[in-house]
Biopython code that builds the backbone (N, CA, C, O; Angstrom):
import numpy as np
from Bio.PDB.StructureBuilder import StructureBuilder

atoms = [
    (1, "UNK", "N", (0.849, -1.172, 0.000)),
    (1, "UNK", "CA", (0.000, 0.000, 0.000)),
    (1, "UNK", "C", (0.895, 1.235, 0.000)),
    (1, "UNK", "O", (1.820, 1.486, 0.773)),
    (2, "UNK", "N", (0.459, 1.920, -0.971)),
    (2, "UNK", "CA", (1.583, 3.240, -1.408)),
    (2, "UNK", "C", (1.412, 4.481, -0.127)),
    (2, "UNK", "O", (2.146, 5.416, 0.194)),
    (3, "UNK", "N", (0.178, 4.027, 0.372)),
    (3, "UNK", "CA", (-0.046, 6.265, 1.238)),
    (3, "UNK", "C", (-0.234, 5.362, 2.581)),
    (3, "UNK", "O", (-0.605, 4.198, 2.735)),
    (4, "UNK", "N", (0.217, 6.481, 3.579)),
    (4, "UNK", "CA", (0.579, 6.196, 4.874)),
    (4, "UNK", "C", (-0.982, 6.167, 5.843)),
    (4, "UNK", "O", (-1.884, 6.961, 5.580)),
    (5, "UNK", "N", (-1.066, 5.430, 6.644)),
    (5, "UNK", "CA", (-2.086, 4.546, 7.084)),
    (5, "UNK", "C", (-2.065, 4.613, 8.655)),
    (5, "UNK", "O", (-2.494, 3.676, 9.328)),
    (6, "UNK", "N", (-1.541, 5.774, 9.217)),
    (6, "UNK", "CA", (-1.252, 5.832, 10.941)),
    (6, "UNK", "C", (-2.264, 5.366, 11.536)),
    (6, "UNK", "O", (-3.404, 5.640, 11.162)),
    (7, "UNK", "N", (-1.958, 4.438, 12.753)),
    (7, "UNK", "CA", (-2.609, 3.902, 13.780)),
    (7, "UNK", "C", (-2.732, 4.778, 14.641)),
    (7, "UNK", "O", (-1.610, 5.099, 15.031)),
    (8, "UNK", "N", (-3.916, 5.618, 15.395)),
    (8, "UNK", "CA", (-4.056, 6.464, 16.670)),
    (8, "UNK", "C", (-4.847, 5.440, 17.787)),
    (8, "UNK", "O", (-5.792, 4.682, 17.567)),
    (9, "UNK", "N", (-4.083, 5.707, 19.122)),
    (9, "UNK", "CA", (-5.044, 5.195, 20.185)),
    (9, "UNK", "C", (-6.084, 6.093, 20.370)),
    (9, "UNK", "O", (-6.075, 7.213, 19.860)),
    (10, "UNK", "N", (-6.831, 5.740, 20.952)),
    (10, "UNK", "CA", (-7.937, 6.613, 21.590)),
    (10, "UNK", "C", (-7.761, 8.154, 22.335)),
    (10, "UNK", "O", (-8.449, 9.173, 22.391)),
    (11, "UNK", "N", (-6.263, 7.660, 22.939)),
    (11, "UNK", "CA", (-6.026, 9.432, 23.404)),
    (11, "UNK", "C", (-4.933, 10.062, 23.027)),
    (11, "UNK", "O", (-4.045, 10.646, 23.648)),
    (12, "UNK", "N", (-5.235, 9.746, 21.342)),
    (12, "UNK", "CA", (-4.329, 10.616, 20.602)),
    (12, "UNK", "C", (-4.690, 12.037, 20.893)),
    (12, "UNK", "O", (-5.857, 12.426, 20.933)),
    (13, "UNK", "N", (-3.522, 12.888, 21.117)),
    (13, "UNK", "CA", (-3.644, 14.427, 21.082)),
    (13, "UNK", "C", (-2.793, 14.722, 20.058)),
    (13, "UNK", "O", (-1.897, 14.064, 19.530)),
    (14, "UNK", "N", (-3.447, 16.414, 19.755)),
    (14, "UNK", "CA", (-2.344, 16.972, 18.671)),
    (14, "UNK", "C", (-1.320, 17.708, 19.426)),
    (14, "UNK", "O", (-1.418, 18.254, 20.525)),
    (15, "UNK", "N", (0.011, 17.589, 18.366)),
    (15, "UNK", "CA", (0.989, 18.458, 19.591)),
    (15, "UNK", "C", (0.463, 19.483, 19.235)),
    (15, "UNK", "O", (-0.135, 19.548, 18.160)),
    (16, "UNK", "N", (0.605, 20.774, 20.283)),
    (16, "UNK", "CA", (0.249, 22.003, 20.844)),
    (16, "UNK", "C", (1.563, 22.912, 19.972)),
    (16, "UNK", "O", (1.216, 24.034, 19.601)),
    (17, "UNK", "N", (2.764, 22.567, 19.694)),
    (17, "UNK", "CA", (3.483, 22.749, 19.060)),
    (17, "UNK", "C", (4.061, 23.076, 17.508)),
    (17, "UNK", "O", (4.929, 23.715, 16.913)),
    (18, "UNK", "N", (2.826, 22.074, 17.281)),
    (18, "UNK", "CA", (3.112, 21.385, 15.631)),
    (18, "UNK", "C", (3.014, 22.784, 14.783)),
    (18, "UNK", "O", (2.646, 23.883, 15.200)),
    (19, "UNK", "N", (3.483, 22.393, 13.378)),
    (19, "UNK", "CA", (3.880, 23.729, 12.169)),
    (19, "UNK", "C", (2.728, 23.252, 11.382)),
    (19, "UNK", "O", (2.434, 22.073, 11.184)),
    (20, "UNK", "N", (2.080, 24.350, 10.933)),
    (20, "UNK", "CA", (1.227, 24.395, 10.301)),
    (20, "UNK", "C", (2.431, 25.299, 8.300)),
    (20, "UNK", "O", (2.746, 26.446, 7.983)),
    (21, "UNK", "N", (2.683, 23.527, 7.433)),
    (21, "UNK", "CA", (3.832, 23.694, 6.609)),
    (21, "UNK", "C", (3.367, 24.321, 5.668)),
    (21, "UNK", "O", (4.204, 24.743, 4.869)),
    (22, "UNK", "N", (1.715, 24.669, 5.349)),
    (22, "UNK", "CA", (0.813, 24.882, 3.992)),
    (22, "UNK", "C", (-0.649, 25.339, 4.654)),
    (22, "UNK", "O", (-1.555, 24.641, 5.108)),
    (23, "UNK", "N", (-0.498, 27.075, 4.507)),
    (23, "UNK", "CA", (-1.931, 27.736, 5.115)),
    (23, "UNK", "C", (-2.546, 27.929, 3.549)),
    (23, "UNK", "O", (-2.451, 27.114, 2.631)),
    (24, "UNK", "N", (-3.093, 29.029, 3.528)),
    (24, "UNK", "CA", (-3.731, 29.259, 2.283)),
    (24, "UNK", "C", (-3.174, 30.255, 1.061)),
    (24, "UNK", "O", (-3.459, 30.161, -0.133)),
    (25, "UNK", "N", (-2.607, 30.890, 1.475)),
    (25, "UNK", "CA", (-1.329, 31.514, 0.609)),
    (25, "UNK", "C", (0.128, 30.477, 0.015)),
    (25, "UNK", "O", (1.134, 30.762, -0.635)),
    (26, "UNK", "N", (-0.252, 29.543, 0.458)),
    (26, "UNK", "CA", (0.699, 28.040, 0.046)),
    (26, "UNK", "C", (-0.273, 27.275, -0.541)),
    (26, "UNK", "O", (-0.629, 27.679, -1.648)),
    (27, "UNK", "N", (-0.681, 26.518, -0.221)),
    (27, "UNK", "CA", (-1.473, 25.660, -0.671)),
    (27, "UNK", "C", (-2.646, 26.290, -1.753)),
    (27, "UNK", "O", (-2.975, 25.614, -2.728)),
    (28, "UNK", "N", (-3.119, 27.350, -1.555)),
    (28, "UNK", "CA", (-4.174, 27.888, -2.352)),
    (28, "UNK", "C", (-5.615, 27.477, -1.473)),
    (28, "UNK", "O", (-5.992, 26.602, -0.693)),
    (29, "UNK", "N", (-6.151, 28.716, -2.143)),
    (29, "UNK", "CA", (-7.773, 28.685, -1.492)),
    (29, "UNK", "C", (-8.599, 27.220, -2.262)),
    (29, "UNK", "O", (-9.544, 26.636, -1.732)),
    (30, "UNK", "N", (-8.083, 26.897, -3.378)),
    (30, "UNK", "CA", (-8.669, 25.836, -3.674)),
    (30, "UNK", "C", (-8.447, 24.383, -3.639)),
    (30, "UNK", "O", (-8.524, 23.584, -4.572)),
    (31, "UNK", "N", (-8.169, 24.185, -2.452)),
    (31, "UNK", "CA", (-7.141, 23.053, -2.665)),
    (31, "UNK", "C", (-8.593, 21.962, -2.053)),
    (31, "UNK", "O", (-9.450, 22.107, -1.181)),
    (32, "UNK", "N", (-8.322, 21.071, -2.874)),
    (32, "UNK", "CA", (-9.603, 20.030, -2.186)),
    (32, "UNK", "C", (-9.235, 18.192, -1.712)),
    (32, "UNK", "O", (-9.843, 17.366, -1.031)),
    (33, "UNK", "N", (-8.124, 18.175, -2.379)),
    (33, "UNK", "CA", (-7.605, 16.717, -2.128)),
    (33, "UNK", "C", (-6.252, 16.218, -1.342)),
    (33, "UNK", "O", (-5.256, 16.492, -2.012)),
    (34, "UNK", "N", (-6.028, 15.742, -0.445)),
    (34, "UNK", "CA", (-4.698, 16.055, 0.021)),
    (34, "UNK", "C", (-4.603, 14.365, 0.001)),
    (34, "UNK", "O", (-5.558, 13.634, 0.264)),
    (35, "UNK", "N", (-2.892, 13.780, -0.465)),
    (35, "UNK", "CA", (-2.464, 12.347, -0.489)),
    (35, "UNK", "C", (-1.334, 12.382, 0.633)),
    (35, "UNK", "O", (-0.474, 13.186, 0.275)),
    (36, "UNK", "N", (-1.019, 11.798, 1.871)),
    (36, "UNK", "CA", (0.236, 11.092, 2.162)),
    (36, "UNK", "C", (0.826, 10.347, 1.559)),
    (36, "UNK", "O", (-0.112, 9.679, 1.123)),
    (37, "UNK", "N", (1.829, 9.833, 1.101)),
    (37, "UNK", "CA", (2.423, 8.482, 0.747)),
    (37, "UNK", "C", (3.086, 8.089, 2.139)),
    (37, "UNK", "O", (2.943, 8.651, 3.225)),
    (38, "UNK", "N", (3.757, 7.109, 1.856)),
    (38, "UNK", "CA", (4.718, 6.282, 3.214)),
    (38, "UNK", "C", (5.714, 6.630, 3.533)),
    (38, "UNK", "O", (6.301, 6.003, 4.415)),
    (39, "UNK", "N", (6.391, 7.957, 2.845)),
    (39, "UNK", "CA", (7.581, 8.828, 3.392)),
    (39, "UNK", "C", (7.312, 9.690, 3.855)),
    (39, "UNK", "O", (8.226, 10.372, 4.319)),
    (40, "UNK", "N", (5.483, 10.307, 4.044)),
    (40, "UNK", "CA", (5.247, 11.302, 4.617)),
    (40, "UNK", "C", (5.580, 12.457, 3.231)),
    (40, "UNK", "O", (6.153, 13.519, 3.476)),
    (41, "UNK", "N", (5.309, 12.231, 2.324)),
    (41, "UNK", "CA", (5.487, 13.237, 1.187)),
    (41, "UNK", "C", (3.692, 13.756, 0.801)),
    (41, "UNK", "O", (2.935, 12.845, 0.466)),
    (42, "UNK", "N", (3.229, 14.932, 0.861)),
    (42, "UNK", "CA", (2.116, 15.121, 0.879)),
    (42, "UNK", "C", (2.064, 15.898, -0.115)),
    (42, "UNK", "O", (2.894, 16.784, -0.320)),
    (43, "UNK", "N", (0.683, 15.551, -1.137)),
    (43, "UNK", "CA", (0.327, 15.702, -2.277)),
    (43, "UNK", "C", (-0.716, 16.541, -2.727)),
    (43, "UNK", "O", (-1.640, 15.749, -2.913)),
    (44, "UNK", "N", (-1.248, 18.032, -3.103)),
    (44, "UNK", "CA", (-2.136, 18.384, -2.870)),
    (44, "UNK", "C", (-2.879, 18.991, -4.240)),
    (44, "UNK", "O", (-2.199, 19.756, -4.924)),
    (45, "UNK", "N", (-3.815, 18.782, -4.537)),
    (45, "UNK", "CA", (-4.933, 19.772, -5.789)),
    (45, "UNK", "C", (-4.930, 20.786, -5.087)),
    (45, "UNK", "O", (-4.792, 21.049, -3.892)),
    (46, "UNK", "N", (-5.217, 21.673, -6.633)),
    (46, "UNK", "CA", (-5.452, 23.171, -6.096)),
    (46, "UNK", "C", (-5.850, 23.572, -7.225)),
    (46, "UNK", "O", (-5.130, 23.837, -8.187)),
    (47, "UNK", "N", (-7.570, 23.666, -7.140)),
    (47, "UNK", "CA", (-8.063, 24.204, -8.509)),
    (47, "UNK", "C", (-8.132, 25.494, -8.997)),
    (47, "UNK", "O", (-8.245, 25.631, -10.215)),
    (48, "UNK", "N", (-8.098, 26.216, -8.466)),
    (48, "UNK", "CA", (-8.260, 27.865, -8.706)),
    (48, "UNK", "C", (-6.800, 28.010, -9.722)),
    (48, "UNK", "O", (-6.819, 28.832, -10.639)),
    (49, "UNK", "N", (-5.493, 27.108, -9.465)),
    (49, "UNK", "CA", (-4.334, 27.503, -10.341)),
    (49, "UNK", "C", (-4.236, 26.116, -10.920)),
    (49, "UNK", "O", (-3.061, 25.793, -11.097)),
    (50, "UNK", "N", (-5.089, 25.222, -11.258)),
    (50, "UNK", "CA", (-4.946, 24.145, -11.908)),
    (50, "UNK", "C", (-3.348, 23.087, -11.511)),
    (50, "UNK", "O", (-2.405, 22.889, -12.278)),
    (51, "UNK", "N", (-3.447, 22.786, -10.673)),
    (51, "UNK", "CA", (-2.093, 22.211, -10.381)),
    (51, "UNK", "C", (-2.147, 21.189, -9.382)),
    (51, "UNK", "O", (-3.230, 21.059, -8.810)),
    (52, "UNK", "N", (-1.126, 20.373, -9.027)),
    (52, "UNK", "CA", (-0.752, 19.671, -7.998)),
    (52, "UNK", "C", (0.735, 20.349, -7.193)),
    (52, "UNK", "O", (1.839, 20.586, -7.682)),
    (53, "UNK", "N", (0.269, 20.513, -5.910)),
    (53, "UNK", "CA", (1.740, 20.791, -5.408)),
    (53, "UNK", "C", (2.297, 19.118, -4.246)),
    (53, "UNK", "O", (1.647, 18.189, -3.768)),
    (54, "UNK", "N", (3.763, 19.488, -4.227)),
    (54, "UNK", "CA", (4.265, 18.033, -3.795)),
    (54, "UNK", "C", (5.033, 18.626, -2.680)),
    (54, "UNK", "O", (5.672, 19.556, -3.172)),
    (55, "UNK", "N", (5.331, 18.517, -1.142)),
    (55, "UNK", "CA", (6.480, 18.553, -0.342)),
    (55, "UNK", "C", (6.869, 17.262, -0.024)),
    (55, "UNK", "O", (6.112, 16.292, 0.004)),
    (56, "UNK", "N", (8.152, 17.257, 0.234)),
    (56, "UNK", "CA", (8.627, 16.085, 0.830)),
    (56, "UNK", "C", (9.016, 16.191, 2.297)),
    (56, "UNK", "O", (9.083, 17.379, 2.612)),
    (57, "UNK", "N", (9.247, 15.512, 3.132)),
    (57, "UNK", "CA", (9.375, 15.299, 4.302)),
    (57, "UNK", "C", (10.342, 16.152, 4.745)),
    (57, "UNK", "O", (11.451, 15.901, 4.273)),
    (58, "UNK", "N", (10.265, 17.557, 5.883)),
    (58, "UNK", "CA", (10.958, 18.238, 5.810)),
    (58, "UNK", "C", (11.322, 19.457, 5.225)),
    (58, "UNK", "O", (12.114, 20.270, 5.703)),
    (59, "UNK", "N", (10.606, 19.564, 3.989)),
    (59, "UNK", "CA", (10.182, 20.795, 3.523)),
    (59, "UNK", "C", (9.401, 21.798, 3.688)),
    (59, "UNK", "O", (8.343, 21.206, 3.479)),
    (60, "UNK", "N", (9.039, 23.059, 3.940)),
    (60, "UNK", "CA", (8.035, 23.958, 3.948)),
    (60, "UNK", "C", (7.932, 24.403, 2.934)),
    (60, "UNK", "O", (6.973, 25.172, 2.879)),
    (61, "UNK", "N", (8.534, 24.295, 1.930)),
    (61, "UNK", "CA", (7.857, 24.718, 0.558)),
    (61, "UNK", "C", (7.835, 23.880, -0.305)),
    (61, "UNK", "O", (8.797, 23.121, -0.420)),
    (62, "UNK", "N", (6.622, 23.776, -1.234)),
    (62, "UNK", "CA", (6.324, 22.754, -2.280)),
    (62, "UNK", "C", (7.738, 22.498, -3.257)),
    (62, "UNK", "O", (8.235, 23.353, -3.990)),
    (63, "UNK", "N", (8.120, 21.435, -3.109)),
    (63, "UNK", "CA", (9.497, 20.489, -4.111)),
    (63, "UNK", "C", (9.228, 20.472, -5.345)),
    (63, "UNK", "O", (10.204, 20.288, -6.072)),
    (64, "UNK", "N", (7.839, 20.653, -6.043)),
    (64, "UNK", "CA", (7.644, 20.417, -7.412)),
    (64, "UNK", "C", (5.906, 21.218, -7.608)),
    (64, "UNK", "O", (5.137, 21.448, -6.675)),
    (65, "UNK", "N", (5.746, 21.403, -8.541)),
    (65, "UNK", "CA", (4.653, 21.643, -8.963)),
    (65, "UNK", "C", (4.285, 21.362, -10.245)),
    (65, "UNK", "O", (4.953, 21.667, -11.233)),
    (66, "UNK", "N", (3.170, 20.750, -10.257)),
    (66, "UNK", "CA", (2.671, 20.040, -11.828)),
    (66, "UNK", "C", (1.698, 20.605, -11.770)),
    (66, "UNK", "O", (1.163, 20.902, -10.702)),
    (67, "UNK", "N", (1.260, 20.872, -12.856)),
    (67, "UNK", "CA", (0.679, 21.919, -13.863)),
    (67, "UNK", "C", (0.125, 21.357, -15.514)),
    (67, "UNK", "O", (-0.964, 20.885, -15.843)),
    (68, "UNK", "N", (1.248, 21.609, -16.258)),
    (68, "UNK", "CA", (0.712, 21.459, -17.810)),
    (68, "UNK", "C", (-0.328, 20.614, -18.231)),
    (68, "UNK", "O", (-0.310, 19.390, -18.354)),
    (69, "UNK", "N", (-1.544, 21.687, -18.507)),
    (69, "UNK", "CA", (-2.861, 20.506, -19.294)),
    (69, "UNK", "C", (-3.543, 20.509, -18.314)),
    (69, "UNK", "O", (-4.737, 20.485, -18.613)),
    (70, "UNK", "N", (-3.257, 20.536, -16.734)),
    (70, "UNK", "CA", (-4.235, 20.388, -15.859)),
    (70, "UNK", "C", (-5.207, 21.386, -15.888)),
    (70, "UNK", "O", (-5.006, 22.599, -15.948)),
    (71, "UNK", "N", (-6.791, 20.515, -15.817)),
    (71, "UNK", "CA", (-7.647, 21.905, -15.536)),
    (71, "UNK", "C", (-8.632, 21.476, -14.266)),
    (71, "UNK", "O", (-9.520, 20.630, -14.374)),
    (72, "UNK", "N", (-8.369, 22.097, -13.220)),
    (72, "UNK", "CA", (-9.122, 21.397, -11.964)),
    (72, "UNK", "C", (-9.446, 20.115, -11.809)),
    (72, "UNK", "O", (-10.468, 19.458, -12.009)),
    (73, "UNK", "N", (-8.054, 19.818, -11.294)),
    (73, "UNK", "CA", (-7.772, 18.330, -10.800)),
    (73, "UNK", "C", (-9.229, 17.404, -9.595)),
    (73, "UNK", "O", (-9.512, 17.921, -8.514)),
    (74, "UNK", "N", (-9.612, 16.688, -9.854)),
    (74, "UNK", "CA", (-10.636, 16.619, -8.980)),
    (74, "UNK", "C", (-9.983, 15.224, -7.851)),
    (74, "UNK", "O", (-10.592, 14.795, -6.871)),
    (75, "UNK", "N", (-8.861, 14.822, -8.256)),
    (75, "UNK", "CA", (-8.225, 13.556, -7.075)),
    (75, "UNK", "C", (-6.904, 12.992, -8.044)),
    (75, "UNK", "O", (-6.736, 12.889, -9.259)),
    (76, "UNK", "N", (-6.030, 12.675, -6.778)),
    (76, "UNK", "CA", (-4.865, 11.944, -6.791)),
    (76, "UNK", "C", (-4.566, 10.981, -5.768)),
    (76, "UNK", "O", (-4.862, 10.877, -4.577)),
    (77, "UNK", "N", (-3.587, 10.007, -6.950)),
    (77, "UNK", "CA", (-3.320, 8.780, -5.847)),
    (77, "UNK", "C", (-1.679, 8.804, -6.619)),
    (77, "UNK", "O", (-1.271, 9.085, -7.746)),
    (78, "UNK", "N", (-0.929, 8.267, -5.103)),
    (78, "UNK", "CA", (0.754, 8.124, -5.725)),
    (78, "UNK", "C", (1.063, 6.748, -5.171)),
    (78, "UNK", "O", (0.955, 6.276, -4.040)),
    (79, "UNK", "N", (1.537, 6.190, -6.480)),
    (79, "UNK", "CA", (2.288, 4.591, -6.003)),
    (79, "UNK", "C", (3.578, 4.739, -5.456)),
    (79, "UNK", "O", (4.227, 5.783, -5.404)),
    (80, "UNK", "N", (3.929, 3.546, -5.024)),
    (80, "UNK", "CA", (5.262, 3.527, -4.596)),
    (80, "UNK", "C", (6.120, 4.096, -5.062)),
    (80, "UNK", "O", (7.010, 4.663, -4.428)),
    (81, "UNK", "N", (5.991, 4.041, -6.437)),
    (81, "UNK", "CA", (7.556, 4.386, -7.118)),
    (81, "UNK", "C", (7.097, 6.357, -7.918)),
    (81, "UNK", "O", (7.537, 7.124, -8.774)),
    (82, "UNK", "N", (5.853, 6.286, -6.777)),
    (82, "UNK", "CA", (6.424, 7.876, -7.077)),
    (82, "UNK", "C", (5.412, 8.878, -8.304)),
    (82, "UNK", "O", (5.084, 10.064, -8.331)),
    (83, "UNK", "N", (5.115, 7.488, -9.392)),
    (83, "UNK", "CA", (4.005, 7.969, -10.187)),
    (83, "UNK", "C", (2.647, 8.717, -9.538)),
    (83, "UNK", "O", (1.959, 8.134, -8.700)),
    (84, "UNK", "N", (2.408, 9.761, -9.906)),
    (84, "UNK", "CA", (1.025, 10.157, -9.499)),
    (84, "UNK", "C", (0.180, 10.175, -10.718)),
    (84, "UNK", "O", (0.431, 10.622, -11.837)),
    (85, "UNK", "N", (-1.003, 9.521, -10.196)),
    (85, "UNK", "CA", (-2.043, 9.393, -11.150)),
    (85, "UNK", "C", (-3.406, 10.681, -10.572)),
    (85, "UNK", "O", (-3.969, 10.745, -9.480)),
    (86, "UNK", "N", (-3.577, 11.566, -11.817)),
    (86, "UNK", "CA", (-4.287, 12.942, -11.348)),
    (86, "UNK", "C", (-5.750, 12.595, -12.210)),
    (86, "UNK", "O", (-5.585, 12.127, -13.337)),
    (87, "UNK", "N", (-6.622, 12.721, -11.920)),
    (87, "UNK", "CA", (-7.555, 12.543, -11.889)),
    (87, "UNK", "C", (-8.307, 14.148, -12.528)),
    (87, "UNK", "O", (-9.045, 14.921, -11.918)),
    (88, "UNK", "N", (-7.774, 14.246, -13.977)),
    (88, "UNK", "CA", (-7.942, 15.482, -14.473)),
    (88, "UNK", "C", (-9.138, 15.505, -15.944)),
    (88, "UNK", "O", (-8.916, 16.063, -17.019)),
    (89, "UNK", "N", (-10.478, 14.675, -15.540)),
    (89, "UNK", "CA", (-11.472, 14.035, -15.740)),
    (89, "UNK", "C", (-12.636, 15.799, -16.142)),
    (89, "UNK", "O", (-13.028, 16.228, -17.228)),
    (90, "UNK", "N", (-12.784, 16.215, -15.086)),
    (90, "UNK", "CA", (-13.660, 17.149, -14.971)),
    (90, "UNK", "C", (-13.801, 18.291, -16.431)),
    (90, "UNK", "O", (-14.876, 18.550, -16.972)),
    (91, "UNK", "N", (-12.508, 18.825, -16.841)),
    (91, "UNK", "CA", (-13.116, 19.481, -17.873)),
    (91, "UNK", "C", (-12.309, 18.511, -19.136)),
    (91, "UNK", "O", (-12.662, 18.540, -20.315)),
    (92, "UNK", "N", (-11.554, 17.955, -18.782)),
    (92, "UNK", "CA", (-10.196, 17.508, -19.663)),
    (92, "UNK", "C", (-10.980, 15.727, -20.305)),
    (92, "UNK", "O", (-11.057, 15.257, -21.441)),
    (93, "UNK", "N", (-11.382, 15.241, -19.082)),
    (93, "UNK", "CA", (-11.729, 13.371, -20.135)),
    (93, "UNK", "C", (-11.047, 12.650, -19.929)),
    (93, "UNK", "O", (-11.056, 11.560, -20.502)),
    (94, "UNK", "N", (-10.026, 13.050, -18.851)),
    (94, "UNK", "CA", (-8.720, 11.924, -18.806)),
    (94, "UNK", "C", (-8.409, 11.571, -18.009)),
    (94, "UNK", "O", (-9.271, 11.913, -17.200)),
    (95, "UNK", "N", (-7.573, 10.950, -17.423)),
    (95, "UNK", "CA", (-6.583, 10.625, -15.925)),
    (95, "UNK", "C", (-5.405, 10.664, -16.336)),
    (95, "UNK", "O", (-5.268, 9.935, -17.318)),
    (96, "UNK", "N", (-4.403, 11.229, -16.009)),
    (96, "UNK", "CA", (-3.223, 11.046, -16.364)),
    (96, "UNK", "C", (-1.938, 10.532, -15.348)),
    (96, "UNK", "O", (-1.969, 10.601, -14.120)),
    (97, "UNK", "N", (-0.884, 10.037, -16.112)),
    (97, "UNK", "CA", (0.458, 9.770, -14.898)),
    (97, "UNK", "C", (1.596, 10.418, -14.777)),
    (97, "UNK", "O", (2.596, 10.383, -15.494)),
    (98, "UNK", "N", (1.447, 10.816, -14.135)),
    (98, "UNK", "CA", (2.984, 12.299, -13.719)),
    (98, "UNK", "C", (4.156, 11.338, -13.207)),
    (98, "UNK", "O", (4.188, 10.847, -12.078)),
    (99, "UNK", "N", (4.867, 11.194, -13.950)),
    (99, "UNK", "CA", (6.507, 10.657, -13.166)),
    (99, "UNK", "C", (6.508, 11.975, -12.358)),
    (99, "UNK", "O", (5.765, 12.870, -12.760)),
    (100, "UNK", "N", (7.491, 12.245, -10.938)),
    (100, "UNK", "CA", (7.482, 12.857, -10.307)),
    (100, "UNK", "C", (8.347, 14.247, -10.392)),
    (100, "UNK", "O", (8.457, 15.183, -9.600)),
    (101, "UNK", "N", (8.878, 14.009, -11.597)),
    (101, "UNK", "CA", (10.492, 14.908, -11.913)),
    (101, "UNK", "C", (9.515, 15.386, -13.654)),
    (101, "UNK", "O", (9.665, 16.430, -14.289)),
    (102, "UNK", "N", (8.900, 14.611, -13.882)),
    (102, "UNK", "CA", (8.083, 15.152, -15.578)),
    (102, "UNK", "C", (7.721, 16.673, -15.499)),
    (102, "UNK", "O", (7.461, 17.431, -14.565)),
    (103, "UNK", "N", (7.807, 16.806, -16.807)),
    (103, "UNK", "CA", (6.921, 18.490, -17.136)),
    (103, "UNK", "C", (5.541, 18.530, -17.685)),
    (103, "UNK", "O", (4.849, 19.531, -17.869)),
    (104, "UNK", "N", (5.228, 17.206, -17.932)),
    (104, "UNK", "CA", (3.581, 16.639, -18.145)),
    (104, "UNK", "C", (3.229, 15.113, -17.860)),
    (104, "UNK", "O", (3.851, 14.125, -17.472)),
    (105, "UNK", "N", (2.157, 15.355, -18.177)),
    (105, "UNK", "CA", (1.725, 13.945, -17.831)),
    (105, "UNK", "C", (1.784, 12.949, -19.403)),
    (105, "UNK", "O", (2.241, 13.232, -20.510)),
    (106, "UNK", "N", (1.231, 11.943, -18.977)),
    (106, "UNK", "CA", (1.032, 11.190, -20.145)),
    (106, "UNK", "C", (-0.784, 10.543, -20.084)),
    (106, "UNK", "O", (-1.007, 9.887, -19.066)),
    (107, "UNK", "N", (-1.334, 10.612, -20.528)),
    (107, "UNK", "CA", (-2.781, 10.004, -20.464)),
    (107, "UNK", "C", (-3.126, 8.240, -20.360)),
    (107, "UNK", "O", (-3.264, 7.474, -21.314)),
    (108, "UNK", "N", (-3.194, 7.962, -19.111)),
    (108, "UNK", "CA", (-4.036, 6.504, -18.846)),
    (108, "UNK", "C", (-4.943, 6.165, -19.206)),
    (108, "UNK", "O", (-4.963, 5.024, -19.668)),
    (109, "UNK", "N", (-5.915, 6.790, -19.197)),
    (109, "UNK", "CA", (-7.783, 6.810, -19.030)),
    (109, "UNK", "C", (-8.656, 7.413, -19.674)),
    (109, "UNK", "O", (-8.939, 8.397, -18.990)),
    (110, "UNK", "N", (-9.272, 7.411, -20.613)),
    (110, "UNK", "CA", (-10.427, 8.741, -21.062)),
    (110, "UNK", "C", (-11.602, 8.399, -20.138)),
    (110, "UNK", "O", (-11.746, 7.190, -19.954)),
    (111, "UNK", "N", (-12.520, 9.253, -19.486)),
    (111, "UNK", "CA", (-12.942, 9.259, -18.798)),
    (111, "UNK", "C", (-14.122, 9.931, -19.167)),
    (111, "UNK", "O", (-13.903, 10.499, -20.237)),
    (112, "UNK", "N", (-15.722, 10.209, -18.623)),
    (112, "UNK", "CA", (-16.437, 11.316, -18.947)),
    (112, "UNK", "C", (-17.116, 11.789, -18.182)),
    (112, "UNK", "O", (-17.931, 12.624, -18.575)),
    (113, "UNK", "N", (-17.042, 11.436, -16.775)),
    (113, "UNK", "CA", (-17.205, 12.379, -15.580)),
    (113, "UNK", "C", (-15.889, 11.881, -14.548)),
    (113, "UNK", "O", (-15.360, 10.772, -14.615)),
    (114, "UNK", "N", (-15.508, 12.967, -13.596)),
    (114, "UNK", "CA", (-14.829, 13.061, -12.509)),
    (114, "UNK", "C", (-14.966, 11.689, -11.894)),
    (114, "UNK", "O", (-15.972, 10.981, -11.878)),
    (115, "UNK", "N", (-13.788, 11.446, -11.397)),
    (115, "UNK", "CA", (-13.419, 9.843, -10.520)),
    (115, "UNK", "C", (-14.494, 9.937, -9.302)),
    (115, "UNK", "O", (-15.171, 8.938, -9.063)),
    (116, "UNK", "N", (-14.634, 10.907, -8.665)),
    (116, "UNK", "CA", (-15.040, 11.012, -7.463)),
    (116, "UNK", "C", (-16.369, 11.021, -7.099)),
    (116, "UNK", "O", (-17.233, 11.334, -7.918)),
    (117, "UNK", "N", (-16.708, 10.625, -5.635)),
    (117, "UNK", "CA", (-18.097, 10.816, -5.534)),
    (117, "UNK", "C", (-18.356, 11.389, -4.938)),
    (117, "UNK", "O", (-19.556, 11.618, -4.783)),
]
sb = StructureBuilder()
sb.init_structure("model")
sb.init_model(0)
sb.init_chain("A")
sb.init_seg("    ")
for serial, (resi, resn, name, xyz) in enumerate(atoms, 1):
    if name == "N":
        sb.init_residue(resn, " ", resi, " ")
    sb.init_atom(name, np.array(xyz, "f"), 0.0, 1.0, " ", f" {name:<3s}", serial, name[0])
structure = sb.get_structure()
């Protein structure tokens, strides 16, 4: 299983401490989907600028941003090895797969409504 899956006991608390790495001037006002993977690399849509942003563990600012062709991403999922599959269905017809270092995607899927429910 590619995205991270934490076990909480019952009296999990949040630290009082913790960094808030992506407010809304980062992430964007439109952001609607957020992925962990298993390194703790978090994956986010953001429709208002058509994109996916990526940090990796340790970062406060997004490591990559994908973009080209996207038009309001409506969901993402990332496998192990890093591929993200964007779920860019809504105005576009497609799903596509982003290697993680690419400047576009490549098309998996034609599609004719959004993955999601």
């Amino acid at each position: 299983v590619p995205f991270n899956q934490p076990k909480f006991c019952p009296s999990t608390t949040w630290n009082p401490n913790a960094i808030t790495f992506a407010n809304v001037s980062i992430a964007g006002a439109c952001s609607n989907v957020i992925f962990i993977n298993k390194t703790n690399g978090i994956y986010i849509t953001e429709n208002c600028y058509n994109q996916v942003q990526v940090w990796l563990e340790g970062n406060m600012t997004p490591v990559r941003t994908m973009s080209f062709g996207l038009n309001q991403p409506q969901g993402l999922f990332v496998k192990t090895n890093d591929n993200v599959f964007i779920d860019n269905a809504g105005y576009n017809g497609r799903v596509e797969r982003w290697a993680l270092n690419s400047s576009s995607g490549t098309i998996v899927m034609n599609v004719t409504a959004p993955l999601f429910n």
